[in-house]
MDTraj code that builds the backbone (N, CA, C; nanometers):
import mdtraj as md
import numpy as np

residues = "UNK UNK UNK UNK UNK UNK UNK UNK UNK UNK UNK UNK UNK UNK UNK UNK UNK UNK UNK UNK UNK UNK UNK UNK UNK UNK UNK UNK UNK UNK UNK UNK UNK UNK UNK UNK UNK UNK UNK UNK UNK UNK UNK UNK UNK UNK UNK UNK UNK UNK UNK UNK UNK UNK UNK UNK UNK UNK UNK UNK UNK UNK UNK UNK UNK UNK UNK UNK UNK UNK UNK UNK UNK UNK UNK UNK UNK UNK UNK UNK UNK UNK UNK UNK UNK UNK UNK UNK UNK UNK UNK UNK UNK UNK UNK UNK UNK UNK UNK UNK UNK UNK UNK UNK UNK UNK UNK UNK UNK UNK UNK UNK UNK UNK UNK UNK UNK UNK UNK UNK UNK UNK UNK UNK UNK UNK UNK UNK UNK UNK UNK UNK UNK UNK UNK UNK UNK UNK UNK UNK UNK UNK UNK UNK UNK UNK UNK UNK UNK UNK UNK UNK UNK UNK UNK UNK UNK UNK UNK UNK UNK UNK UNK UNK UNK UNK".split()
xyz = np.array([
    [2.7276, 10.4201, 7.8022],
    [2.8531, 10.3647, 7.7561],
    [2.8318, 10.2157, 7.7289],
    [2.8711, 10.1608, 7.6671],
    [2.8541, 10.0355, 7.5762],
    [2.9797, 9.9311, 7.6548],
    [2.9563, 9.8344, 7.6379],
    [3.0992, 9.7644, 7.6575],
    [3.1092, 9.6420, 7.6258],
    [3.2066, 9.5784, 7.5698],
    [3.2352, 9.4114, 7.5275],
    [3.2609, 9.3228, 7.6219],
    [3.2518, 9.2142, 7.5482],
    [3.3315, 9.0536, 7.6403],
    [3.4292, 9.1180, 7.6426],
    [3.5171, 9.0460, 7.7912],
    [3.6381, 9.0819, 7.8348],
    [3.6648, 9.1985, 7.8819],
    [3.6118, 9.3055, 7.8606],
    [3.6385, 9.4164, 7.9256],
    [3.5891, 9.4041, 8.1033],
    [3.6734, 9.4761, 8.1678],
    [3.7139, 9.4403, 8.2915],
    [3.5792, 9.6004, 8.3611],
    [3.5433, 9.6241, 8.4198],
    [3.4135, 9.6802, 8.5020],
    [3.3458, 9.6919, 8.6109],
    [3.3515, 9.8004, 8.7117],
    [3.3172, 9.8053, 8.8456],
    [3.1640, 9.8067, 8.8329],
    [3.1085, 9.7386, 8.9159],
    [3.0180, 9.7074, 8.9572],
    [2.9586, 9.7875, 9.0899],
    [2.9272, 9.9119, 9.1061],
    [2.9429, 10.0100, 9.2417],
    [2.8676, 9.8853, 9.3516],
    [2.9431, 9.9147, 9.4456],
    [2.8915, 9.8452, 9.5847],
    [2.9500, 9.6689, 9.5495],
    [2.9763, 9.5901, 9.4524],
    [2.9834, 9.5107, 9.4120],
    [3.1333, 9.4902, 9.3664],
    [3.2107, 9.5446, 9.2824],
    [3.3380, 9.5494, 9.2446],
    [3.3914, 9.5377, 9.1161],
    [3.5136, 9.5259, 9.0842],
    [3.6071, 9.4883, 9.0081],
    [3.5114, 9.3073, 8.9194],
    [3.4682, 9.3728, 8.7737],
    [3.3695, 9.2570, 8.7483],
    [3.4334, 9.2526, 8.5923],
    [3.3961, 9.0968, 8.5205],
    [3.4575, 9.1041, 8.3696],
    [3.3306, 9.0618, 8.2934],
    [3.3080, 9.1419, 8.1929],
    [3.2431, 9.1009, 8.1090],
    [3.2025, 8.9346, 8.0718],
    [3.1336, 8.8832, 8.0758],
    [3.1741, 8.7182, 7.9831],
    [3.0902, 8.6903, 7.8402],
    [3.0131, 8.7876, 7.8665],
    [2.9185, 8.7921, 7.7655],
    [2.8184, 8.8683, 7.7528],
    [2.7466, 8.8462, 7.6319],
    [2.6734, 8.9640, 7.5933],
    [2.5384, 8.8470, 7.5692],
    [2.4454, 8.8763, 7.6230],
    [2.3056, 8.7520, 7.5805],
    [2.1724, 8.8243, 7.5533],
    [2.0772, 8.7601, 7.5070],
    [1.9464, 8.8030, 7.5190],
    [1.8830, 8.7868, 7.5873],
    [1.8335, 8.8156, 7.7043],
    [1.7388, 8.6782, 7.8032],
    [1.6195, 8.7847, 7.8291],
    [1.5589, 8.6716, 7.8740],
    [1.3732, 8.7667, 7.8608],
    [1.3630, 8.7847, 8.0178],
    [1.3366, 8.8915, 8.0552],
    [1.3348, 8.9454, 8.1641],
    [1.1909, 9.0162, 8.2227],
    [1.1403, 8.9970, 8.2957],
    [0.9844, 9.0442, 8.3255],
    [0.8852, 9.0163, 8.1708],
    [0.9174, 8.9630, 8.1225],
    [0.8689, 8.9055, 7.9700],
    [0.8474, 8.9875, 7.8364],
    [1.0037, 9.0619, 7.8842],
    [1.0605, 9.1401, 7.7651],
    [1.2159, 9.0616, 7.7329],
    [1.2225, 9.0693, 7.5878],
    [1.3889, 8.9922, 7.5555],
    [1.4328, 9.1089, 7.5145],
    [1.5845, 9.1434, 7.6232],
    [1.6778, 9.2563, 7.6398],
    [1.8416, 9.2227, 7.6740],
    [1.9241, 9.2977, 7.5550],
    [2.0112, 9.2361, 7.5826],
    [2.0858, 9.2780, 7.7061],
    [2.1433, 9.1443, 7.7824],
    [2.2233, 9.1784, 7.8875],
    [2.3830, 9.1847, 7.9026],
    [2.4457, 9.2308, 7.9747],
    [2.5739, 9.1794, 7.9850],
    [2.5997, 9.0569, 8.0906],
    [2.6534, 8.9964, 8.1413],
    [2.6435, 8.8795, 8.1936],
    [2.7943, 8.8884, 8.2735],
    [2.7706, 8.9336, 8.3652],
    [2.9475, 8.9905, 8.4469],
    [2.9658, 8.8785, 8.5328],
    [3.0596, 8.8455, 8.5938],
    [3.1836, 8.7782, 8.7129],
    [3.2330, 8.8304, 8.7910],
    [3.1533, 8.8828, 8.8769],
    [3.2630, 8.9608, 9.0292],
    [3.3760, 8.8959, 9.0031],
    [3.5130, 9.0094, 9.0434],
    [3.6537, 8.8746, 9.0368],
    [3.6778, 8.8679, 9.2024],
    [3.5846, 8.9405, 9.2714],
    [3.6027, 8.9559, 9.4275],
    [3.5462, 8.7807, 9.4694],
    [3.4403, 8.8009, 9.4206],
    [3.3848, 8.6274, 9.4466],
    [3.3458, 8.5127, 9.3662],
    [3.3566, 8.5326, 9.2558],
    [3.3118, 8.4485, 9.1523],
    [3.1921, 8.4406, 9.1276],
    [3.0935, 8.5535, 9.1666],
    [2.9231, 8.5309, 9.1496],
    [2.9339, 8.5620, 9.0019],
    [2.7954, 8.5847, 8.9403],
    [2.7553, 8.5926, 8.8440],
    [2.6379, 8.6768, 8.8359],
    [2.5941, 8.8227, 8.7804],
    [2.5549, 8.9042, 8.7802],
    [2.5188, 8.9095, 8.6701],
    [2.3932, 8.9528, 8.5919],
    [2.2948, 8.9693, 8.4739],
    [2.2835, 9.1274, 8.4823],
    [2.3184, 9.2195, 8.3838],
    [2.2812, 9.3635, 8.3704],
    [2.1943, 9.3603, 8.2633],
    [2.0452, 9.4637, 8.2489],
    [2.0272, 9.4437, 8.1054],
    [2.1044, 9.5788, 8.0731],
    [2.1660, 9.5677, 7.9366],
    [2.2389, 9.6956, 7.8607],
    [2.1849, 9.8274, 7.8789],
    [2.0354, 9.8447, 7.8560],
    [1.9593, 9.9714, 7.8439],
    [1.9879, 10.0113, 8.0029],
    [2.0195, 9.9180, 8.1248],
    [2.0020, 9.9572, 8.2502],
    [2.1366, 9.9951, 8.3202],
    [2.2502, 9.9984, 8.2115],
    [2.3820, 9.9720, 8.2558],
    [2.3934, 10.1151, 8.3383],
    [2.4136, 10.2181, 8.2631],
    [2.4109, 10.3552, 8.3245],
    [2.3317, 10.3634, 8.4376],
    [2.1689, 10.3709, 8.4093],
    [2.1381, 10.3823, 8.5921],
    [2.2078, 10.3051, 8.7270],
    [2.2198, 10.1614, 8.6344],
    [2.3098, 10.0703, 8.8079],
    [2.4356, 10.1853, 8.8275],
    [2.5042, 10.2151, 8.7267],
    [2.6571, 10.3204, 8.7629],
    [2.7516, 10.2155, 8.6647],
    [2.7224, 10.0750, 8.6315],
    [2.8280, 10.0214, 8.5485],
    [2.9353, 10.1150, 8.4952],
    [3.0749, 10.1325, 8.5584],
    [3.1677, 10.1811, 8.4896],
    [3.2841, 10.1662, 8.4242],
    [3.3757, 10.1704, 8.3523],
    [3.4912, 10.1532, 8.3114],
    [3.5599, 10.1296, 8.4190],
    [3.7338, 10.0686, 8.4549],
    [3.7965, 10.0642, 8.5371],
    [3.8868, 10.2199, 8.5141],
    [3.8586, 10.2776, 8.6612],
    [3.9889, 10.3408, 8.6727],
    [4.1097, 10.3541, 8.5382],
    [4.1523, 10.4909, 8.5741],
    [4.3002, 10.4978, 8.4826],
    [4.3910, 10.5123, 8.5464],
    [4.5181, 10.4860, 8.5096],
    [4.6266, 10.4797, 8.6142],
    [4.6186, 10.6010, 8.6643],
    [4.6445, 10.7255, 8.6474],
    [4.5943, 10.8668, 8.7141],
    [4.5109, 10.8534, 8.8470],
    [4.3906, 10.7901, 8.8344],
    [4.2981, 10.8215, 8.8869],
    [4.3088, 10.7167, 9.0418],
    [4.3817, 10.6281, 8.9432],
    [4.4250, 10.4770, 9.1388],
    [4.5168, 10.6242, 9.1886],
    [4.6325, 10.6492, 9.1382],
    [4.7435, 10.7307, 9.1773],
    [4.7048, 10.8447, 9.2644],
    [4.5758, 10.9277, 9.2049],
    [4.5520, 11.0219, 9.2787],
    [4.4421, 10.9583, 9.4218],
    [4.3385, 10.8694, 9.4110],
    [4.2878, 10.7892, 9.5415],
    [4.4041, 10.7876, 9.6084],
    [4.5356, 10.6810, 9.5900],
    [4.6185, 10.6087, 9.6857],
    [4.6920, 10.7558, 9.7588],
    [4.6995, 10.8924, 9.6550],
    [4.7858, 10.9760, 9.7470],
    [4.6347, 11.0155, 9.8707],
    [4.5221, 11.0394, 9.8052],
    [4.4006, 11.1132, 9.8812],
    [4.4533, 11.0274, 10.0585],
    [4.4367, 10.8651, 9.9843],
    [4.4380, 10.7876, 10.1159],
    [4.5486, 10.8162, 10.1895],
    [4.6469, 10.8450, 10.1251],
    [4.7874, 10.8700, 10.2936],
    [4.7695, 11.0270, 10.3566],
    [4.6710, 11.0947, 10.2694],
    [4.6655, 11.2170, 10.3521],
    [4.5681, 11.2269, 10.4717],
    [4.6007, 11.3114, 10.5542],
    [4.5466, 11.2762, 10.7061],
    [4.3819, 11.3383, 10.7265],
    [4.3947, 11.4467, 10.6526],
    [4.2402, 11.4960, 10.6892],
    [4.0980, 11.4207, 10.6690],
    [4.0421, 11.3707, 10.7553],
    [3.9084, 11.2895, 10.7224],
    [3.7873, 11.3521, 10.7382],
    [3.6777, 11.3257, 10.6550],
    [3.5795, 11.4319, 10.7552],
    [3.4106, 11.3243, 10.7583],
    [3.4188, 11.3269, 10.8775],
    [3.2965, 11.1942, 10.8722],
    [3.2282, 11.2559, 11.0110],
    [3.0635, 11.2623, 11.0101],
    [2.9748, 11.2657, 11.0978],
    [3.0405, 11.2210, 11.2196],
    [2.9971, 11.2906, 11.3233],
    [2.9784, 11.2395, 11.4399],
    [2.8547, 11.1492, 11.5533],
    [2.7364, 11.1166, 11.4410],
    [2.6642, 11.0256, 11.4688],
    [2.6780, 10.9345, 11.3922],
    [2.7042, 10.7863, 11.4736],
    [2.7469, 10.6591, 11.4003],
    [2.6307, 10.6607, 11.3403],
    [2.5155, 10.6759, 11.3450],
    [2.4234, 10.6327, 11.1997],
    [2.4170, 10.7596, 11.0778],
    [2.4661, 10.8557, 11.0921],
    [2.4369, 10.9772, 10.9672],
    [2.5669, 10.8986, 10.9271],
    [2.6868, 10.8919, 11.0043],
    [2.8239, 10.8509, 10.9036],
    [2.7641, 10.7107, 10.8529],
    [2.7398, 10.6243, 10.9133],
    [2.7121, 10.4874, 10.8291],
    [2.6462, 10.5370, 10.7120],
    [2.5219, 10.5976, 10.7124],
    [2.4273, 10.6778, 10.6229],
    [2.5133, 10.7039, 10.4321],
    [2.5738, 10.8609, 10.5207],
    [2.6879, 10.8703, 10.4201],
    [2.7421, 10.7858, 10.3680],
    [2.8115, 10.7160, 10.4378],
    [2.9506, 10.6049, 10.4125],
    [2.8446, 10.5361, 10.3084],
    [2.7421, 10.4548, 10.3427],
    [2.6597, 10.3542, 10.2898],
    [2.6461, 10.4173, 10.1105],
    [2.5918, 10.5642, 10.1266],
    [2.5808, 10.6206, 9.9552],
    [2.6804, 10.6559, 9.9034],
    [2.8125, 10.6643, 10.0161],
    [2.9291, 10.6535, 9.9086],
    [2.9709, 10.5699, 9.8492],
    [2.9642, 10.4321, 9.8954],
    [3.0013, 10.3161, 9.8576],
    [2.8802, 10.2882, 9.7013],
    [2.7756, 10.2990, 9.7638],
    [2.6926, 10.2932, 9.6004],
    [2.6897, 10.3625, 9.4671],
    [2.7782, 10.4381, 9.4913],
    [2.8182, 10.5145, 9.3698],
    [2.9119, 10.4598, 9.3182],
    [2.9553, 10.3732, 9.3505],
    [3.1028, 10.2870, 9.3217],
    [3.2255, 10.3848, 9.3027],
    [3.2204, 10.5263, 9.2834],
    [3.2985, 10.6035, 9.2247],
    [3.4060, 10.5873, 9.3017],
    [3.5516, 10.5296, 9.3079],
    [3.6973, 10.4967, 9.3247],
    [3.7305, 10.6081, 9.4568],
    [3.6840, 10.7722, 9.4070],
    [3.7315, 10.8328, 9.5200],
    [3.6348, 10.8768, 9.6852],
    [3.5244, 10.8251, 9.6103],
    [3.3575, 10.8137, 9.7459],
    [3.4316, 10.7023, 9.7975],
    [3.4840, 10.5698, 9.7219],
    [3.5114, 10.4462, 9.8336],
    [3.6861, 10.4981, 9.9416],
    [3.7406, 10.6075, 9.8309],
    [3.8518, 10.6209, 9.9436],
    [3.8361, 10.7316, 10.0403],
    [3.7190, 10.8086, 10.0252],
    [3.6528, 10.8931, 10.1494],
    [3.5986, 10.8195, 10.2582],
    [3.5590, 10.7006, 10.2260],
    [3.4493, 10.6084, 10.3203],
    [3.6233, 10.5415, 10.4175],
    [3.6887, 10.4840, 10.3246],
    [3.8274, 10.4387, 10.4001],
    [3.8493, 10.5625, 10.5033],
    [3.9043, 10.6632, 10.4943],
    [3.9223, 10.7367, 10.5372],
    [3.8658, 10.8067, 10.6469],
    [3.7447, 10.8200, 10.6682],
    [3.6275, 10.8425, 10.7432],
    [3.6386, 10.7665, 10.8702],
    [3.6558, 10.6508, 10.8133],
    [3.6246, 10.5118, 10.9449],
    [3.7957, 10.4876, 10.9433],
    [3.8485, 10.4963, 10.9138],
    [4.0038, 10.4776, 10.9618],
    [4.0278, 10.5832, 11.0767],
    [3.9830, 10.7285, 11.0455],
    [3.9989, 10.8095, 11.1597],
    [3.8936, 10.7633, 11.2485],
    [3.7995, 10.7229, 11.2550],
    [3.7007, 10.6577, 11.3892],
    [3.7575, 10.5866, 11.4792],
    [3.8173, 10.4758, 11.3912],
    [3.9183, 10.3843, 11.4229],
    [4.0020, 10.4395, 11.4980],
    [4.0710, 10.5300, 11.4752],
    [4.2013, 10.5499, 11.5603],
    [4.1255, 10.6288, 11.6858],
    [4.0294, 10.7025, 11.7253],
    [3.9446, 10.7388, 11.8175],
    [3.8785, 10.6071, 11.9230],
    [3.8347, 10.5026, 11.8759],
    [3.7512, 10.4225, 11.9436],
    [3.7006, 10.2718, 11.8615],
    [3.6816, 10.1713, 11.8756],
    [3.6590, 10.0687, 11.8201],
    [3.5076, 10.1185, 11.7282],
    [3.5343, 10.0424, 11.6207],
    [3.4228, 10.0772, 11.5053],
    [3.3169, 9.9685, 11.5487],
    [3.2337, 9.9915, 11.5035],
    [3.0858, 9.9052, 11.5725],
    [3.1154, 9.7987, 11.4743],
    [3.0714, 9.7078, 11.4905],
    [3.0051, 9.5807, 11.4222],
    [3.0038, 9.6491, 11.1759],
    [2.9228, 9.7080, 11.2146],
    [2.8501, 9.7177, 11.0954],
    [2.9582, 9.7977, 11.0284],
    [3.0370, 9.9395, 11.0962],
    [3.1334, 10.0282, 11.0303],
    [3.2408, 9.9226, 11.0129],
    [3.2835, 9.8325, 11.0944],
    [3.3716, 9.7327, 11.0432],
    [3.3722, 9.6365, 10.9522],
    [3.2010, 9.5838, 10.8882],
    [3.2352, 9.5189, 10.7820],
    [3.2285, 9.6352, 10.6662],
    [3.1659, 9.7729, 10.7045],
    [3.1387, 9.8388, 10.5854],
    [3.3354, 9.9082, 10.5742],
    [3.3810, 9.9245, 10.6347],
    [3.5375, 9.9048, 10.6338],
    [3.6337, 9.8355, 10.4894],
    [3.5736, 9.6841, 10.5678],
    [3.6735, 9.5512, 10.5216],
    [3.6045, 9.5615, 10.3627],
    [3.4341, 9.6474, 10.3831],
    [3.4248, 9.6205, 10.2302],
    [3.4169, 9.6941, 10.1239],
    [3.4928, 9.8157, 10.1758],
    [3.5349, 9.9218, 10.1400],
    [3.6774, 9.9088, 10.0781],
    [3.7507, 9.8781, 10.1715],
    [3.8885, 9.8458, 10.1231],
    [3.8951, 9.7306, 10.0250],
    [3.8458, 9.6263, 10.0413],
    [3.8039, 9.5114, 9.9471],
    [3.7962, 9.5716, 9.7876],
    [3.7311, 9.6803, 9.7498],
    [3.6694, 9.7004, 9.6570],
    [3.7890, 9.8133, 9.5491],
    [3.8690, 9.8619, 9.7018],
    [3.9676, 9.9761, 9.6481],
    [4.0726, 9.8855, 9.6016],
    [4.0814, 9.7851, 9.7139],
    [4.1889, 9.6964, 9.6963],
    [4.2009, 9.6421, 9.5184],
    [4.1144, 9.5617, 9.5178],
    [4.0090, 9.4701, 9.3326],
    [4.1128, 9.5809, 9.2539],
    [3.9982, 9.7035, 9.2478],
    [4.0278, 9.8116, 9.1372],
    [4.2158, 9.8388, 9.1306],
    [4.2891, 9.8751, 9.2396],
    [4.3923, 9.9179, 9.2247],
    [4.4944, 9.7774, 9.1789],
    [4.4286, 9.6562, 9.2189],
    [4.5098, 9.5663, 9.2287],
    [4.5451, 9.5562, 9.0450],
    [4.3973, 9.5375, 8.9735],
    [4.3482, 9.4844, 8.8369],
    [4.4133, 9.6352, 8.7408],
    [4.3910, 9.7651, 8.8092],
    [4.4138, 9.8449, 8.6846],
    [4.5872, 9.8619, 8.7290],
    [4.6504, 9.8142, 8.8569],
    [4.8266, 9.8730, 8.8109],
    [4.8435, 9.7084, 8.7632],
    [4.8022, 9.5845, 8.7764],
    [4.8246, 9.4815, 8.7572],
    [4.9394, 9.4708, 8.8506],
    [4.8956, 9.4571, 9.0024],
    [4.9886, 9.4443, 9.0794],
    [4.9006, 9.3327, 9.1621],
    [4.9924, 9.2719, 9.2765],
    [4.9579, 9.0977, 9.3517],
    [4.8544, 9.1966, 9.4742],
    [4.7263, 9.0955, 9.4641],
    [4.6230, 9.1748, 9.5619],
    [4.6728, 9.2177, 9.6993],
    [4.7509, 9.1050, 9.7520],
    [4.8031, 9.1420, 9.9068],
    [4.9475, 9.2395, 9.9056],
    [5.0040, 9.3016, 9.8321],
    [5.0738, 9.3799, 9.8321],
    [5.0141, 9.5061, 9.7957],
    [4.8915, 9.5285, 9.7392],
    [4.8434, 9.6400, 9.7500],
    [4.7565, 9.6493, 9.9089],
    [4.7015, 9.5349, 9.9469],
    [4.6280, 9.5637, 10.0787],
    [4.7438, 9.6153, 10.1747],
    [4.8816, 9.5566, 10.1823],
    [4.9873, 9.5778, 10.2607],
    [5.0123, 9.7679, 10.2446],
    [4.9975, 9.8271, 10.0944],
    [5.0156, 9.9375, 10.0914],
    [4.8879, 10.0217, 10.1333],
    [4.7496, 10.0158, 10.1331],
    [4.6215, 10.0394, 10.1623],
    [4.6668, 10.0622, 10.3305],
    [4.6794, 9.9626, 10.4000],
    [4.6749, 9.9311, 10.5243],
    [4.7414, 10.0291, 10.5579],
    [4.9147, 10.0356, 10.5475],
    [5.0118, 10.1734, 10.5437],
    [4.9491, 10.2643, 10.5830],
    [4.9083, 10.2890, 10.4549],
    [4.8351, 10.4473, 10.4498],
    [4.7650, 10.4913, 10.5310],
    [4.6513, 10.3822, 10.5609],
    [4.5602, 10.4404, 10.6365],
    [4.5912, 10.4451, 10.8381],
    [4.7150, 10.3534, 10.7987],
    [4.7632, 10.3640, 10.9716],
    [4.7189, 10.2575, 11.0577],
    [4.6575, 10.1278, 10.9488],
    [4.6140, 10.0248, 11.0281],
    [4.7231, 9.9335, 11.0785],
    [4.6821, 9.7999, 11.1301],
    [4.7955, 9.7138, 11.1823],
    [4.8171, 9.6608, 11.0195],
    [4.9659, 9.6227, 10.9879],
    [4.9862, 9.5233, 10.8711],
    [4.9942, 9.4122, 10.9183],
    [4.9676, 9.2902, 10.9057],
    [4.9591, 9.1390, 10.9391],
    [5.0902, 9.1330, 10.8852],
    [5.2020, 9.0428, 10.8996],
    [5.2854, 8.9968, 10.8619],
    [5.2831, 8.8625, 10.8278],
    [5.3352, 8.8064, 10.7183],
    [5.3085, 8.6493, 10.7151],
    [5.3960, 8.6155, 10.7828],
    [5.3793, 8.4654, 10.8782],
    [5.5052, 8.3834, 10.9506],
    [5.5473, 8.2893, 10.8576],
])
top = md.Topology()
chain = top.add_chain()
for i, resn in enumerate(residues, 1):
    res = top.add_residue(resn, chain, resSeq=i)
    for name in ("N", "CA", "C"):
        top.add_atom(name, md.element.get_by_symbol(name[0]), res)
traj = md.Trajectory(xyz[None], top)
């Protein structure tokens, strides 16, 4: 799949990213064109070459359908995640690299029910925060809704604490 400046693009494991440009740059000392993306999660700056877009997973954003059907997946209760913290990290870890919208709301889901069982280790908790992070980006950018009112609805769902502002 091909894509222009400005077009908006998940980045699996990485996120919600925008095109800025399209360049030539010589790479292992071949000149190939790249796309030249902007996480909007952090402001980095990421080099794809084009021919490599498909193997990384570079994808289109979500369609409204597809946030709609994640956000119902996420309020439903059934989770199903290993019972050895390293096969679930395991899993969790190649779901998240697929970037695919509904692997990152299985991984939520997974460790939200852990969560409500027993404190998540160290590592399931940032792979958590950066899980939701990523669902958060996508749902925020494709309904064009304010990032912390979708985390407020994320959180809901999954049965976590909501922070309240004072």
């Amino acid at each position: 799949m091909e894509f222009s400046v400005g077009d908006k693009v998940v980045y699996p494991s990485q996120g919600v990213s925008v095109i800025e440009s399209i360049t030539d740059e010589e790479l292992a000392g071949t000149t190939m064109s790249c796309y030249n993306l902007r996480l909007l999660s952090t402001d980095s700056k990421v080099v794809v070459p084009v021919a490599n877009s498909e193997r990384v997973g570079l994808r289109p954003l979500s369609d409204g359908d597809a946030v709609s059907r994640a956000l119902d997946r996420l309020r439903s209760a059934d989770a199903d995640g290993a019972e050895d913290w390293k096969d679930r990290y395991r899993a969790n870890l190649d779901r998240i690299k697929t970037g695919d919208l509904d692997e990152i709301v299985d991984v939520l889901r997974c460790l939200a029910e852990v969560a409500g069982r027993k404190t998540l280790s160290f590592r399931e908790r940032k792979m958590f925060d950066h899980a939701r992070q990523l669902l958060v980006v996508e749902v925020a950018v494709v309904e064009d809704r304010d990032v912390n009112e979708v985390e407020h609805e994320i959180d809901e769902a999954l049965g976590q604490p909501v922070e309240t502002p004072e």
